[in-house]
Every structure is written in structure tokens, then in C-alpha cells.
N, C-alpha and C positions, 0 to 999 in steps of 0.2 A: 315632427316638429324640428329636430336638429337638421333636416334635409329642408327645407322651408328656410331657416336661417342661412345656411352653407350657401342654399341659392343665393339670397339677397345680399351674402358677404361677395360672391364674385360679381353680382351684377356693379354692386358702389367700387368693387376694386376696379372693376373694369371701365368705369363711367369717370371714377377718381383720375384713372392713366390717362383717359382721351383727352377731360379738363385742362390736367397740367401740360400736356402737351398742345393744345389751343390757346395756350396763354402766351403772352405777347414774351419774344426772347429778349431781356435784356443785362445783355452781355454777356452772352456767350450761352446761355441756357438751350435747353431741346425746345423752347418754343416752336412750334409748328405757325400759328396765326402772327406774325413778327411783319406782315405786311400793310401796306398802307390802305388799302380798302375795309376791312376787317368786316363784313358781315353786311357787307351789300350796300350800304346806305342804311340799314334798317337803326344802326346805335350810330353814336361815337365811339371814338378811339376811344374814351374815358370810361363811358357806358358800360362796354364792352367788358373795358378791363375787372369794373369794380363786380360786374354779374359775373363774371369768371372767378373772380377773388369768391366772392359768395359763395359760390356753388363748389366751390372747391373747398371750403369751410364744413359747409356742410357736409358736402361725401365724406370728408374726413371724420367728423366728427358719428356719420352712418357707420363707415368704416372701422373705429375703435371700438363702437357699441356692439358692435354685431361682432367683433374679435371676443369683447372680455365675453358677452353671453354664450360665444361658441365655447370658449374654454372652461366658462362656470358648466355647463349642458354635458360637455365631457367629464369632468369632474365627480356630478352627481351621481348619488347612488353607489359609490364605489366605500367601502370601506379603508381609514387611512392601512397603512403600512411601515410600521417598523422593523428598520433595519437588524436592531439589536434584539427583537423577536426572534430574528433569521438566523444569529447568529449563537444564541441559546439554546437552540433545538439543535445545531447540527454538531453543537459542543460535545465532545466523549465524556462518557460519566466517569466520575471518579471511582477510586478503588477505595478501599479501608484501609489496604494494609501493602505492604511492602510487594513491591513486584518483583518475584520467583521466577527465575527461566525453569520450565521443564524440562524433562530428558537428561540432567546432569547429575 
């Protein structure tokens, strides 16, 4: 299951990159698509822009889901962990009574 998820996290990562980078550059951005034809005749310039807004919405929106669930996925089944457990066990036990150097 967590391999299923990992897939679909790098596929929207990698679908997310291509989008923002097809997006029309303005001012100064890595727009790739910043020309004046923009997609054959098939949209407009506006068209274009607002299905790339969209879809760039949604990857992102693919993209956070599939992050929080990969790190709930990791999470599970693990039992928590306290520090100050760790530091009780490794603590020296006490003595009763006075400490005596031998040999003197």
C-alpha cells in the first residue's frame, strides 16, 4: 500500500513541476508556455491560463494528501518513544551509604 501511495506522490510531484512550468511567465517567472500561440489554436490565451491554474490546484492539492497520508503510513504501528524513558535506564543507581575508596 505505502508503495502504491510513494508511486502516486511522485507521479502529481512530477505532473505538479511540468504544470508550473507551462504556465504563462509573468515577470520574470520559469514559465516555459510565456508564448503567443500557446496550444495550437485549440484554447485561448485565458483558457489556457485558467485550466493550467486548475490543474495546478489540484496537483497540489493531490500532492499535500498523498504527503500527510505517506507520513500518517510511516507513523503507524510504531510505538511512541520517550526520551526521558532513555534517560532513566541509563541513569547509575544510587548507593545507601557513603562512598569508601578501597585499598587505603
Amino acid at each position: 500500500m505505502e508503495t502504491l501511495v510513494l508511486t502516486i506522490h511522485i507521479l502529481i510531484a512530477l505532473g505538479l513541476v511540468i504544470t508550473v512550468l507551462l504556465q504563462r511567465s509573468e515577470g520574470g517567472g520559469l514559465g516555459i508556455g510565456g508564448g503567443g500561440g500557446g496550444g495550437g489554436g485549440f484554447m485561448t490565451a485565458r483558457g489556457t491560463a485558467n485550466l493550467l491554474t486548475r490543474l495546478t490546484t489540484i496537483l497540489a492539492v493531490g500532492f499535500f494528501t498523498t504527503t500527510v497520508t505517506l507520513a500518517i503510513m510511516a507513523g503507524a504501528g510504531k510505538e511512541p518513544v520517550s526520551i526521558v524513558d532513555d534517560v532513566i535506564k541509563e541513569a547509575p543507581a544510587k548507593t545507601s551509604g557513603p562512598i569508601v575508596p578501597t585499598g587505603q
